[in-house]
PDB file of N, CA, C and O in Angstrom:
ATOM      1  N   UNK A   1       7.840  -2.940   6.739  1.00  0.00           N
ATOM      2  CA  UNK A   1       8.078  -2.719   5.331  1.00  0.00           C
ATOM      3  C   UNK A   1       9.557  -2.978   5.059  1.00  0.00           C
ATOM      4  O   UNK A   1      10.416  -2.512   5.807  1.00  0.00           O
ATOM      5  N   UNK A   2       9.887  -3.791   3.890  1.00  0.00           N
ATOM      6  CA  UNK A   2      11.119  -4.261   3.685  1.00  0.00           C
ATOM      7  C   UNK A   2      11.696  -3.324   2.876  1.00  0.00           C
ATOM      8  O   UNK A   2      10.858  -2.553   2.409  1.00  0.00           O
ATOM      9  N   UNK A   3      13.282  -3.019   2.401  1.00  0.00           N
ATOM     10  CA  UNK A   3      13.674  -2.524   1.550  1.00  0.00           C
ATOM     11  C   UNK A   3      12.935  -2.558   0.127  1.00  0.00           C
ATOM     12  O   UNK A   3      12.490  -1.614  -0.525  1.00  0.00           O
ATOM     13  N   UNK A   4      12.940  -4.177  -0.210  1.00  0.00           N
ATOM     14  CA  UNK A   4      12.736  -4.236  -1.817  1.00  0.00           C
ATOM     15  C   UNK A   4      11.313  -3.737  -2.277  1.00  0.00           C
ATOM     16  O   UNK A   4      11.058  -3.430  -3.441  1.00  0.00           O
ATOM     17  N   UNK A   5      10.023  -3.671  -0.779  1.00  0.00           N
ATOM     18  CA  UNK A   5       8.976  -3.081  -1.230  1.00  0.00           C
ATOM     19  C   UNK A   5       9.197  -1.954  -1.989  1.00  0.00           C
ATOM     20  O   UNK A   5       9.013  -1.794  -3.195  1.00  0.00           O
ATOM     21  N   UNK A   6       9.853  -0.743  -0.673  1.00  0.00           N
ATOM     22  CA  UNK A   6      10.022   0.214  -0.570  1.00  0.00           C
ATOM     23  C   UNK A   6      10.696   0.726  -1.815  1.00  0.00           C
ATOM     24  O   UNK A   6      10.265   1.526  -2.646  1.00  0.00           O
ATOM     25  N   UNK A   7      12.141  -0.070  -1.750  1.00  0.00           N
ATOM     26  CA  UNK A   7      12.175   0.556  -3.642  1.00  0.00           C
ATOM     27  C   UNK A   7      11.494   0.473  -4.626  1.00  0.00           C
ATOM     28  O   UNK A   7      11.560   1.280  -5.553  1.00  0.00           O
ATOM     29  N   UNK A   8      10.573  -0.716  -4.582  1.00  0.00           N
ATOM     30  CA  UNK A   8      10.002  -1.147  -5.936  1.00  0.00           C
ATOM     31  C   UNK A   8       8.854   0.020  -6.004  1.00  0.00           C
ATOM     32  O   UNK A   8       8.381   0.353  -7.090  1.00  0.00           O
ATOM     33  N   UNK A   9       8.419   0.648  -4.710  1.00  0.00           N
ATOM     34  CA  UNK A   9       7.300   1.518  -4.936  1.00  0.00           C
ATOM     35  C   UNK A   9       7.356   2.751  -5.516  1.00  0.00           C
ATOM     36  O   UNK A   9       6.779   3.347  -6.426  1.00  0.00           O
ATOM     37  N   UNK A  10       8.413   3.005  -4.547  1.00  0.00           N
ATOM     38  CA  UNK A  10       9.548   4.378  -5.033  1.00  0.00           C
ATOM     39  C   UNK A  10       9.340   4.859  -6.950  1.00  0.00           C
ATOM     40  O   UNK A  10       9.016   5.870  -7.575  1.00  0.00           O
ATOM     41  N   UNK A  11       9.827   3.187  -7.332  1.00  0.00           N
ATOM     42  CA  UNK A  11      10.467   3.620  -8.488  1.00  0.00           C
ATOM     43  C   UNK A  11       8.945   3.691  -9.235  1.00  0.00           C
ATOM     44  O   UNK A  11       8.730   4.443 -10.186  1.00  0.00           O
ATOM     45  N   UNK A  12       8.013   2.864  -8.700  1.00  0.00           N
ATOM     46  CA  UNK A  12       6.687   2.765  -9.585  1.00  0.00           C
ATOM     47  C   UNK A  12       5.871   4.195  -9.453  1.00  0.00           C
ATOM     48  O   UNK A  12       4.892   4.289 -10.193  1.00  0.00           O
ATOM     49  N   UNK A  13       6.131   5.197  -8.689  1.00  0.00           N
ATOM     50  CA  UNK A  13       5.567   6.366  -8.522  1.00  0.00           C
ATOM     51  C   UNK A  13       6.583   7.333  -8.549  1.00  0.00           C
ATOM     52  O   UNK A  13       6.456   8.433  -8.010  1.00  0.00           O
ATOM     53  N   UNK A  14       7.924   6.847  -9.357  1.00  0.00           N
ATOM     54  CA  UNK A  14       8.914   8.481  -9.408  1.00  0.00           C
ATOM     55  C   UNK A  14       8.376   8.993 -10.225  1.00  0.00           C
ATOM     56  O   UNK A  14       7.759   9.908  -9.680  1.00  0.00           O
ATOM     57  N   UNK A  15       8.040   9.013 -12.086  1.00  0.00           N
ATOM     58  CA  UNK A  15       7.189  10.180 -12.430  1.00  0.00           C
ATOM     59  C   UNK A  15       6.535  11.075 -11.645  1.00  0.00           C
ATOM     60  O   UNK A  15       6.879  12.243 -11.466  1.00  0.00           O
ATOM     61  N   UNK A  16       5.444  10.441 -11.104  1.00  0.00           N
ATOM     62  CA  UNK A  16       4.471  11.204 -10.365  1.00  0.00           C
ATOM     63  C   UNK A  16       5.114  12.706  -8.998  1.00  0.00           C
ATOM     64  O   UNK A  16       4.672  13.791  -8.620  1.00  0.00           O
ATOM     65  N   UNK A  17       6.226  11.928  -8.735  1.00  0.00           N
ATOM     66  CA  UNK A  17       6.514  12.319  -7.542  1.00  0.00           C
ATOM     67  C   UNK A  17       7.356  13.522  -8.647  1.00  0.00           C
ATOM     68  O   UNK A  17       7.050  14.711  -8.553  1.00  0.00           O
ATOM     69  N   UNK A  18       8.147  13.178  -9.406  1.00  0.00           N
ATOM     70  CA  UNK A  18       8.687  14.414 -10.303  1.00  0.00           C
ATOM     71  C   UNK A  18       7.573  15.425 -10.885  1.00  0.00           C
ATOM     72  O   UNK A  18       7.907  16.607 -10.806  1.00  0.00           O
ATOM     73  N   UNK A  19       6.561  15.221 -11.342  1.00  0.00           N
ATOM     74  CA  UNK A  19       5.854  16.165 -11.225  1.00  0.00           C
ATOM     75  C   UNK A  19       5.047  16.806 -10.344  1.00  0.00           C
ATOM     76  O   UNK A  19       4.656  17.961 -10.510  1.00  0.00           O
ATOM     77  N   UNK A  20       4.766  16.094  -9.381  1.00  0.00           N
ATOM     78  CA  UNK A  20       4.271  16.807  -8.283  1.00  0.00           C
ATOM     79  C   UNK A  20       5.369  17.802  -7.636  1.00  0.00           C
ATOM     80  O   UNK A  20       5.094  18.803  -6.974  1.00  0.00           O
ATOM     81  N   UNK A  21       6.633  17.350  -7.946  1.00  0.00           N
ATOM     82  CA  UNK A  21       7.551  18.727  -6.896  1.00  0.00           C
ATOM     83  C   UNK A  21       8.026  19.880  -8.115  1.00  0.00           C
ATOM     84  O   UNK A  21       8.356  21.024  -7.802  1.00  0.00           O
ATOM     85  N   UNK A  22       8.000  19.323  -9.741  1.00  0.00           N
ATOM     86  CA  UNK A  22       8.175  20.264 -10.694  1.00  0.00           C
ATOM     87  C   UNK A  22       7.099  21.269 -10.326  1.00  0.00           C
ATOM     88  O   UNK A  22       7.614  22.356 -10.063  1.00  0.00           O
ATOM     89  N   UNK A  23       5.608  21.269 -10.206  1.00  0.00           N
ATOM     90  CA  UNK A  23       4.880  21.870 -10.232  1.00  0.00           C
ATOM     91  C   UNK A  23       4.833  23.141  -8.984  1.00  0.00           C
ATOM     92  O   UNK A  23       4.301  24.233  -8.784  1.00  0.00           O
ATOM     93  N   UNK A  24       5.628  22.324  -8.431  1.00  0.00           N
ATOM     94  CA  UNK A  24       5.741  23.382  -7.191  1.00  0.00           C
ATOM     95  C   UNK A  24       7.297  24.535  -6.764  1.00  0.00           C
ATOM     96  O   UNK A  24       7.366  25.673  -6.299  1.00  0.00           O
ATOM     97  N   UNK A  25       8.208  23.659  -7.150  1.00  0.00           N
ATOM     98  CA  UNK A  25       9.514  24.097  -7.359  1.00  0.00           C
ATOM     99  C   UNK A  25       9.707  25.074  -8.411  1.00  0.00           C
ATOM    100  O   UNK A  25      10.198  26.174  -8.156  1.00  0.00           O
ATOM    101  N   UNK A  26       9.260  24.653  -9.874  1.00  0.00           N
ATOM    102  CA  UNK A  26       9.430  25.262 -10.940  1.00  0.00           C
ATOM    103  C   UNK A  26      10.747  25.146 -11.601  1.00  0.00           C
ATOM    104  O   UNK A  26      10.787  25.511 -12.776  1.00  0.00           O
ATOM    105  N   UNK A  27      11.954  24.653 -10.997  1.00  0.00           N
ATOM    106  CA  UNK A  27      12.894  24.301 -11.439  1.00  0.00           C
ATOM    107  C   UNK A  27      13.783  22.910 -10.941  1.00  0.00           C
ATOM    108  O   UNK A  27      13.564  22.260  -9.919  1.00  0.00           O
ATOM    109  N   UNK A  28      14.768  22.671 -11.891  1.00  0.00           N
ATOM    110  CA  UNK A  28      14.504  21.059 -11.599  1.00  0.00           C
ATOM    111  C   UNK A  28      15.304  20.463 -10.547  1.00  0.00           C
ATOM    112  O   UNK A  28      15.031  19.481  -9.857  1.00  0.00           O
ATOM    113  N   UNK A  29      16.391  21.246 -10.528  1.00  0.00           N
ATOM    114  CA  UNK A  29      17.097  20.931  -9.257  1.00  0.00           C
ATOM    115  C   UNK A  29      16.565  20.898  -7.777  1.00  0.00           C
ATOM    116  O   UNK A  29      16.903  20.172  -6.842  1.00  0.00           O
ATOM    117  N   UNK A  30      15.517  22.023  -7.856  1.00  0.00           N
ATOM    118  CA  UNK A  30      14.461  21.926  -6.773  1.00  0.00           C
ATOM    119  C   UNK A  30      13.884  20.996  -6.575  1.00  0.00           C
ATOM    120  O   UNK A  30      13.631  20.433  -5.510  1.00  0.00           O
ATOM    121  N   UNK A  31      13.534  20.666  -7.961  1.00  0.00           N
ATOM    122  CA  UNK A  31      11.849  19.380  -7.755  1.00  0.00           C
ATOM    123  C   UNK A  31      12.991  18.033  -7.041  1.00  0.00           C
ATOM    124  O   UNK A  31      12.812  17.502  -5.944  1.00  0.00           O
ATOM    125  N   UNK A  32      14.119  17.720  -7.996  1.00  0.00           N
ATOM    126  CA  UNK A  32      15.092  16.650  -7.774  1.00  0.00           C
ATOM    127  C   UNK A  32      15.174  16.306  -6.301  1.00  0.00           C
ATOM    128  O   UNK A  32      14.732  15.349  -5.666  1.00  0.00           O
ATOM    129  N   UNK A  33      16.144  17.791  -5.810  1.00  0.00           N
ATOM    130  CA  UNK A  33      16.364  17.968  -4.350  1.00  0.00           C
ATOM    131  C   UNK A  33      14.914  17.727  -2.927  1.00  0.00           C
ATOM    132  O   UNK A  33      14.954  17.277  -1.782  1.00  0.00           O
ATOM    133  N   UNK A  34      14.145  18.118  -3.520  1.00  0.00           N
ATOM    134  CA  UNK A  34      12.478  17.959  -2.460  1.00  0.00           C
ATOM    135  C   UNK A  34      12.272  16.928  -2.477  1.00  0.00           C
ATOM    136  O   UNK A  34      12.039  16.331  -1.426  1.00  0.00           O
ATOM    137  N   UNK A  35      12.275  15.886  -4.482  1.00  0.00           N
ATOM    138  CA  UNK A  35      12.232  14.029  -4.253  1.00  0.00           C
ATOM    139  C   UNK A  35      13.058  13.374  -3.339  1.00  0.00           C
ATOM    140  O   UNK A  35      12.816  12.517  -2.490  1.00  0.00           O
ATOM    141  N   UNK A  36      14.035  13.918  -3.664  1.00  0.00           N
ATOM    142  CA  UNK A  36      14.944  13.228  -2.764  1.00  0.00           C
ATOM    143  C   UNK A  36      14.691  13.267  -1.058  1.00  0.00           C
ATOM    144  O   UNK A  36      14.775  12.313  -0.284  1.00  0.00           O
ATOM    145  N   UNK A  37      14.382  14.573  -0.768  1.00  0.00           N
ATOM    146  CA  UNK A  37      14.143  14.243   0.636  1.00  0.00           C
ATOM    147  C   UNK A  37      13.100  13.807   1.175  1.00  0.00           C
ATOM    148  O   UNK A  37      13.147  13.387   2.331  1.00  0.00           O
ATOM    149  N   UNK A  38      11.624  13.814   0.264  1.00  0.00           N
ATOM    150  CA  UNK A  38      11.071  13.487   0.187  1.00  0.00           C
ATOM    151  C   UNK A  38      11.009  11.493   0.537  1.00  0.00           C
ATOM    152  O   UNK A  38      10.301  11.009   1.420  1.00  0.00           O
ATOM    153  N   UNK A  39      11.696  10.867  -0.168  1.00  0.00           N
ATOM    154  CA  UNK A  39      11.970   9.913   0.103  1.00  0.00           C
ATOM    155  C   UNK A  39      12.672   9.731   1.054  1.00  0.00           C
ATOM    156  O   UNK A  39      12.140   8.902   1.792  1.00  0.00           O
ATOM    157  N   UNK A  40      13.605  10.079   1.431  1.00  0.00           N
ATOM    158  CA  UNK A  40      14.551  10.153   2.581  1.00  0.00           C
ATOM    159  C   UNK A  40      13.434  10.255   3.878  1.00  0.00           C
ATOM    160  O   UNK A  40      13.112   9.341   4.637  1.00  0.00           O
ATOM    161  N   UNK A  41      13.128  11.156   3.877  1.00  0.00           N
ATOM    162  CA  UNK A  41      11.682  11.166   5.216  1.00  0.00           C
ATOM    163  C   UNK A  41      11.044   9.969   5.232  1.00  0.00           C
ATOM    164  O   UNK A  41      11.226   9.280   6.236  1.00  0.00           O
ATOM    165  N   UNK A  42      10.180   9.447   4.175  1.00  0.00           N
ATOM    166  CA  UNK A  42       9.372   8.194   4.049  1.00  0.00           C
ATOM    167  C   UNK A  42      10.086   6.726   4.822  1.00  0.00           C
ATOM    168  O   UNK A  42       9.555   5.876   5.536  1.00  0.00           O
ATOM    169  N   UNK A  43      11.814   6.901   4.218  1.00  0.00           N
ATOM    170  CA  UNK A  43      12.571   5.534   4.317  1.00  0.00           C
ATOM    171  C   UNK A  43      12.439   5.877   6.135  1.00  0.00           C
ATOM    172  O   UNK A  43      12.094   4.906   6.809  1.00  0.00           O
ATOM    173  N   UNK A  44      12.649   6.925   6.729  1.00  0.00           N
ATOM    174  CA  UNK A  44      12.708   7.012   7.866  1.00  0.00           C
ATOM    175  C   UNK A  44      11.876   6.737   9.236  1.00  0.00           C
ATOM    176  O   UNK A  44      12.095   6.240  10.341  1.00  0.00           O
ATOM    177  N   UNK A  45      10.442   7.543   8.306  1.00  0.00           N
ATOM    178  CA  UNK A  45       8.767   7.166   8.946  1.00  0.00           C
ATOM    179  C   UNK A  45       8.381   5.998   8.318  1.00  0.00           C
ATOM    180  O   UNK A  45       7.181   5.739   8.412  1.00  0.00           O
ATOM    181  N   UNK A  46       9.124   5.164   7.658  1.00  0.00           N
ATOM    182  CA  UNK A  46       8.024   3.934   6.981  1.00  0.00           C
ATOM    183  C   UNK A  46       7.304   3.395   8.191  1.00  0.00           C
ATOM    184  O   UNK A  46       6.088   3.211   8.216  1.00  0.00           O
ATOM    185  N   UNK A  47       8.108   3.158   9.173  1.00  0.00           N
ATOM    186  CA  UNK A  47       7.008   2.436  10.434  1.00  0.00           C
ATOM    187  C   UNK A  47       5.316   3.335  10.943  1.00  0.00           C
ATOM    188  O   UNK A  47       4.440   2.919  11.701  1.00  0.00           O
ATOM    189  N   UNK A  48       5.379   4.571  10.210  1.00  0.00           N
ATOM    190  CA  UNK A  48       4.619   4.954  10.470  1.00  0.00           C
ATOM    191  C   UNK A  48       3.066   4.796   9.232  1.00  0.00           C
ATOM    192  O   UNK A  48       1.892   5.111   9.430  1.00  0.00           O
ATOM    193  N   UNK A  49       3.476   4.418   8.467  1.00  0.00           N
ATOM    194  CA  UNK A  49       2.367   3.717   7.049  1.00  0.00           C
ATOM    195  C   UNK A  49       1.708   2.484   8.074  1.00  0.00           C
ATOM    196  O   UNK A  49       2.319   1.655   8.748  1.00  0.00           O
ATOM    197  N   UNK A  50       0.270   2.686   7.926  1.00  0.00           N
ATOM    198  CA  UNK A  50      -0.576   2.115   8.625  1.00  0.00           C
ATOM    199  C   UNK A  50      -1.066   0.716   7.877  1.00  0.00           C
ATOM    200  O   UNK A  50      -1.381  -0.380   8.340  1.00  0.00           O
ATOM    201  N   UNK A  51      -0.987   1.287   6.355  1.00  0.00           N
ATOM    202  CA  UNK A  51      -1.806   0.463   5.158  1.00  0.00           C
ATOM    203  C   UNK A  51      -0.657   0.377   3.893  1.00  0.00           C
ATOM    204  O   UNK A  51      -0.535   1.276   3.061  1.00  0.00           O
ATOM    205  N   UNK A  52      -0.228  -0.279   3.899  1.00  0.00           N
ATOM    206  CA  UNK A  52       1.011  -0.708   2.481  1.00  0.00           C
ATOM    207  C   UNK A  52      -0.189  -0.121   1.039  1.00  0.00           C
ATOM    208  O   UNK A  52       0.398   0.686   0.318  1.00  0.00           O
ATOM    209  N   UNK A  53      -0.930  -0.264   0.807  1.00  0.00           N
ATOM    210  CA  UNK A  53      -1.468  -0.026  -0.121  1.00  0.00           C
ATOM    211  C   UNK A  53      -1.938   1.404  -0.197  1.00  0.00           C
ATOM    212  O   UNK A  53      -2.545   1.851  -1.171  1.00  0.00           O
ATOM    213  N   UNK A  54      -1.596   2.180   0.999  1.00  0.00           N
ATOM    214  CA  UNK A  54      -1.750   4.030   0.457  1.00  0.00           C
ATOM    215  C   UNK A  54      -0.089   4.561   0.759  1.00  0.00           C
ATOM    216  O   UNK A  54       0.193   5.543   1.445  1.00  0.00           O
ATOM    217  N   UNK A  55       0.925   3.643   0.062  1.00  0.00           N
ATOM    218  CA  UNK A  55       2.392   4.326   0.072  1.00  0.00           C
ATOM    219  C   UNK A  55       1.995   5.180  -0.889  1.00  0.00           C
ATOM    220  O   UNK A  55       1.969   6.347  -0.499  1.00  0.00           O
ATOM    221  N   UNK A  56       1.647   4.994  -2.113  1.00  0.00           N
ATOM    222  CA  UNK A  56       1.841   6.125  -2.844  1.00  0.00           C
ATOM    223  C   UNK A  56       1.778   7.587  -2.415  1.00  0.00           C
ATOM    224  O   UNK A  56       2.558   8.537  -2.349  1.00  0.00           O
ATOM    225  N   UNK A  57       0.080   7.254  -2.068  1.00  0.00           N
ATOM    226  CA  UNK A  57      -0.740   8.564  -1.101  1.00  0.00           C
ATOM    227  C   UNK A  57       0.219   9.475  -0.237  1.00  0.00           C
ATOM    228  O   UNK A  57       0.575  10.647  -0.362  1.00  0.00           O
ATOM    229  N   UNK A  58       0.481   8.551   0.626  1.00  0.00           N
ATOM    230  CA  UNK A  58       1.552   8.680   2.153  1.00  0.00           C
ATOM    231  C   UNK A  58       2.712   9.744   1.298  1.00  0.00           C
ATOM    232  O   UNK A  58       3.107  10.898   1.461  1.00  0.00           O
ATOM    233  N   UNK A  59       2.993   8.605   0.288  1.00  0.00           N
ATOM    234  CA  UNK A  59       5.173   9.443  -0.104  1.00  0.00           C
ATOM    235  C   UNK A  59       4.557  10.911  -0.457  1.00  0.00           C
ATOM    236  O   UNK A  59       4.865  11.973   0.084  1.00  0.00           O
ATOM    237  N   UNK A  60       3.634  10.708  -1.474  1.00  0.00           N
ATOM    238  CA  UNK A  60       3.299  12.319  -2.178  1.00  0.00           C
ATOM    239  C   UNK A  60       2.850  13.215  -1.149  1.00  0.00           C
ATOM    240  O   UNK A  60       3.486  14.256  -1.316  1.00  0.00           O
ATOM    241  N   UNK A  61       1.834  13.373   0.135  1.00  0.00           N
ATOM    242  CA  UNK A  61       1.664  13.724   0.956  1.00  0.00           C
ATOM    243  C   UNK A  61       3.216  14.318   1.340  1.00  0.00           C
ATOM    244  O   UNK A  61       3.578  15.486   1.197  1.00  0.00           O
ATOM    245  N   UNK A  62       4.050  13.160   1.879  1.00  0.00           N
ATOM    246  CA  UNK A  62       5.960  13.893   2.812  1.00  0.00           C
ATOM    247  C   UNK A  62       6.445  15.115   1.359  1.00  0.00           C
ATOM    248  O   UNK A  62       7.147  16.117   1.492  1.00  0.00           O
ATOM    249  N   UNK A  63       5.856  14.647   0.154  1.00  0.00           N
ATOM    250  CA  UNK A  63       7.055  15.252  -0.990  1.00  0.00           C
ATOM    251  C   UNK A  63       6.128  16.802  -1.400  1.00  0.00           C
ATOM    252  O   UNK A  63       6.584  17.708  -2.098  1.00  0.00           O
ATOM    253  N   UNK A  64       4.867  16.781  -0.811  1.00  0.00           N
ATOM    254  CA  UNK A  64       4.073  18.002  -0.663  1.00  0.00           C
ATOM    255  C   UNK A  64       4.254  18.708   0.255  1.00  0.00           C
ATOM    256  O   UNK A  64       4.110  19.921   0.101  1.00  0.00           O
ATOM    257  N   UNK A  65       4.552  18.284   1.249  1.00  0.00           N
ATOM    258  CA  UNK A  65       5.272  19.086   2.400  1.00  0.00           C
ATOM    259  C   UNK A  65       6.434  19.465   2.369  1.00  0.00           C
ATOM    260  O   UNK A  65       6.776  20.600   2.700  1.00  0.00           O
ATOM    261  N   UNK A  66       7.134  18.657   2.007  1.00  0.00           N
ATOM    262  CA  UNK A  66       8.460  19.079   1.956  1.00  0.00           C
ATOM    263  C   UNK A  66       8.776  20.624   1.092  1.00  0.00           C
ATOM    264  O   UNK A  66       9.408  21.650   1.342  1.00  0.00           O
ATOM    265  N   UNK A  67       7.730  19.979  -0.329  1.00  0.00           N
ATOM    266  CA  UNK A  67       8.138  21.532  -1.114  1.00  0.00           C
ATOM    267  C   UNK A  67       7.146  22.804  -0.610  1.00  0.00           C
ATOM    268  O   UNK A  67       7.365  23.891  -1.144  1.00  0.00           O
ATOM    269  N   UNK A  68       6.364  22.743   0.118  1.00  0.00           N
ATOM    270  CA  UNK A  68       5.999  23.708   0.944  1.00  0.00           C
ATOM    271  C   UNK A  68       6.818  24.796   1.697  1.00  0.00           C
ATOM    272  O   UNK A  68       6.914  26.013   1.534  1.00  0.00           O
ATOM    273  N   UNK A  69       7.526  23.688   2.817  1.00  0.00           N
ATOM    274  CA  UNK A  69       8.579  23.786   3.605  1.00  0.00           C
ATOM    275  C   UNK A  69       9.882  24.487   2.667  1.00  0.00           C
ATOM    276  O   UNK A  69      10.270  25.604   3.007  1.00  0.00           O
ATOM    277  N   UNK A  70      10.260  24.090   1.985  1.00  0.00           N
ATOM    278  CA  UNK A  70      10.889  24.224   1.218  1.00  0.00           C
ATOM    279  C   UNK A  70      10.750  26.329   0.765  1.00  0.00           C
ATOM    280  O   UNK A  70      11.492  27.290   0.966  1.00  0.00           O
ATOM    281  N   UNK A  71       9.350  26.133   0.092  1.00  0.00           N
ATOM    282  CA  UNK A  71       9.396  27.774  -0.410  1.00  0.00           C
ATOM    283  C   UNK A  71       8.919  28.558   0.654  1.00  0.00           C
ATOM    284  O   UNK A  71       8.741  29.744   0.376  1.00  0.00           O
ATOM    285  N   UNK A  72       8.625  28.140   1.995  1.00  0.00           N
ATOM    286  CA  UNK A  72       8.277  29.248   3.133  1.00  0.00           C
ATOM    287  C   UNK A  72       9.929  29.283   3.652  1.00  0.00           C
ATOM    288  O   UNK A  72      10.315  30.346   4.138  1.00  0.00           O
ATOM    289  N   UNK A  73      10.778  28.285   3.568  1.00  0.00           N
ATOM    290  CA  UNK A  73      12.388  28.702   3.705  1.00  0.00           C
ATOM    291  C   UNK A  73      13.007  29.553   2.710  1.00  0.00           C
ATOM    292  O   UNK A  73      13.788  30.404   3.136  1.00  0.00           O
ATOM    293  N   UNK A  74      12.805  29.482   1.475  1.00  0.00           N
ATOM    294  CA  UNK A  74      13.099  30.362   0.337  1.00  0.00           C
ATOM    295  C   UNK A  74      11.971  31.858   0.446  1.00  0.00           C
ATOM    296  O   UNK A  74      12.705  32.820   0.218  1.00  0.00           O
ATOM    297  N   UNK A  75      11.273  32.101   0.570  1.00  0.00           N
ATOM    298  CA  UNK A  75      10.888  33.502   0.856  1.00  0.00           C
ATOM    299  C   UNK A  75      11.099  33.646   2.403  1.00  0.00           C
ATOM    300  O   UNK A  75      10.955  34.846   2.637  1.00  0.00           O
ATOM    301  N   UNK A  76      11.353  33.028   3.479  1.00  0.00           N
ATOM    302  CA  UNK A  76      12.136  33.743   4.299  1.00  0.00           C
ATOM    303  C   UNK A  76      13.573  34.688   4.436  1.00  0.00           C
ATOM    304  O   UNK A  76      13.855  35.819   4.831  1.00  0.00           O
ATOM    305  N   UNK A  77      14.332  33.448   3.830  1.00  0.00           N
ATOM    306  CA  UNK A  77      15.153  33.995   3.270  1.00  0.00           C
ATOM    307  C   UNK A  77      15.485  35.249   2.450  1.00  0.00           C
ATOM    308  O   UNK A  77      16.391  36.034   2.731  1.00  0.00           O
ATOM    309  N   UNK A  78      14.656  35.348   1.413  1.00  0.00           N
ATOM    310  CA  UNK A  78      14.264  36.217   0.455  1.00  0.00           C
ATOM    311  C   UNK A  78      14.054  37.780   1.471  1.00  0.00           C
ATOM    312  O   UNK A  78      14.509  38.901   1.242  1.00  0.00           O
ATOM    313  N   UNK A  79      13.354  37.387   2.406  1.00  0.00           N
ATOM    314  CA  UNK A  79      13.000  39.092   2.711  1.00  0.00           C
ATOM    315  C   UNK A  79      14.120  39.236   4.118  1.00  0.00           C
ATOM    316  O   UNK A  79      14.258  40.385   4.537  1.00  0.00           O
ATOM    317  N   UNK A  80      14.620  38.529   4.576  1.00  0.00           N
ATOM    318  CA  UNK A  80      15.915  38.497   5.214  1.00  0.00           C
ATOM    319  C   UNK A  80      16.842  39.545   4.081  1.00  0.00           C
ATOM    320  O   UNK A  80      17.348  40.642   4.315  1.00  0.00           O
ATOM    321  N   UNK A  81      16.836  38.981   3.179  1.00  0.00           N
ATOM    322  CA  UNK A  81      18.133  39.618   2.451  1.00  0.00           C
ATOM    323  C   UNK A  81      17.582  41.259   2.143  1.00  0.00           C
ATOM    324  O   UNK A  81      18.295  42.262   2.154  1.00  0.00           O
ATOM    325  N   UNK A  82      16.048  41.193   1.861  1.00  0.00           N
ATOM    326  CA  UNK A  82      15.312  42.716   1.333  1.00  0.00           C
ATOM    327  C   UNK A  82      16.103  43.138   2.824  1.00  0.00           C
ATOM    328  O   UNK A  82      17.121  43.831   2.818  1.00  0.00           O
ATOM    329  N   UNK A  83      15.618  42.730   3.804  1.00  0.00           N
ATOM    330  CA  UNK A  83      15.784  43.502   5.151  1.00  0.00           C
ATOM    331  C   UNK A  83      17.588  44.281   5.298  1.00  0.00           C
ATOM    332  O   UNK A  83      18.043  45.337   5.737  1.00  0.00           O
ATOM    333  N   UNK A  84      18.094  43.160   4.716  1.00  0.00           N
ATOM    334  CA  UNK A  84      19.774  43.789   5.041  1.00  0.00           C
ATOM    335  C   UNK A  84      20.069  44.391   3.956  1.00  0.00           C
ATOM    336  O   UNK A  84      20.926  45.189   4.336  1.00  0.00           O
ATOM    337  N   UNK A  85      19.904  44.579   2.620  1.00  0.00           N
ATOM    338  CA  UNK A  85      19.669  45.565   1.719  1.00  0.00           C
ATOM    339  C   UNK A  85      19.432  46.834   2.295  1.00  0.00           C
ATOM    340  O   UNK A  85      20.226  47.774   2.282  1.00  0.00           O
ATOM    341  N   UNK A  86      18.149  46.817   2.869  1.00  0.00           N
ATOM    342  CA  UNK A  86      17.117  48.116   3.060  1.00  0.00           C
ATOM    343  C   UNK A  86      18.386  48.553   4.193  1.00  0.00           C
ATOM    344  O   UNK A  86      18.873  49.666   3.998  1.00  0.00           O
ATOM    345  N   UNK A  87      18.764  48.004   4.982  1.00  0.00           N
ATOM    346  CA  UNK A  87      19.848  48.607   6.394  1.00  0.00           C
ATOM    347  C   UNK A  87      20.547  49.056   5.786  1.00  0.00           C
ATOM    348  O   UNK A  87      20.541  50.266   6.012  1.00  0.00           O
ATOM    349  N   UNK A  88      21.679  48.628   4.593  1.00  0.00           N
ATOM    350  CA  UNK A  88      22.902  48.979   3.932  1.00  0.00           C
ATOM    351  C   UNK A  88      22.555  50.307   3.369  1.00  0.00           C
ATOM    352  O   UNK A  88      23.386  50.936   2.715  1.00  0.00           O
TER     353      UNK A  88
END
């Protein structure tokens, strides 16, 4: 997979990919930050796309995980901090 695919696909499914991480993030710097790595993963595994014609599938799949990943790190966090509260 060449660069210019890869961007041209990118850009033909960023809506999508913005709402798929709005919906999960809830705020936008989140959704922004998850696209972004989201893509960043893909540019990295592209050798791993079997079929050029399920990139879409494939990117939204990394950008669903990611914001997964994403809020099981944010409520870890979250009860980390309950925990050192509750000590103090």
């Amino acid at each position: 997979m060449d660069k210019d695919f890869f961007s041209e696909q990118v850009l033909a499914c960023e809506r999508s990919l913005y709402r798929i991480a709005i919906s999960y993030m809830k705020q936008d710097s989140d959704a922004a930050d998850a696209t972004q790595q989201a893509i960043l993963i893909a540019w990295d595994k592209r050798h791993t796309l079997r079929q050029q014609e399920y990139f879409k599938t494939w990117l939204i799949r990394i950008l669903i995980n990611v914001c997964k990943q994403a809020l099981k790190k944010g409520r870890k966090e979250e009860l980390s901090e309950m925990e050192e509260a509750a000590v103090d």
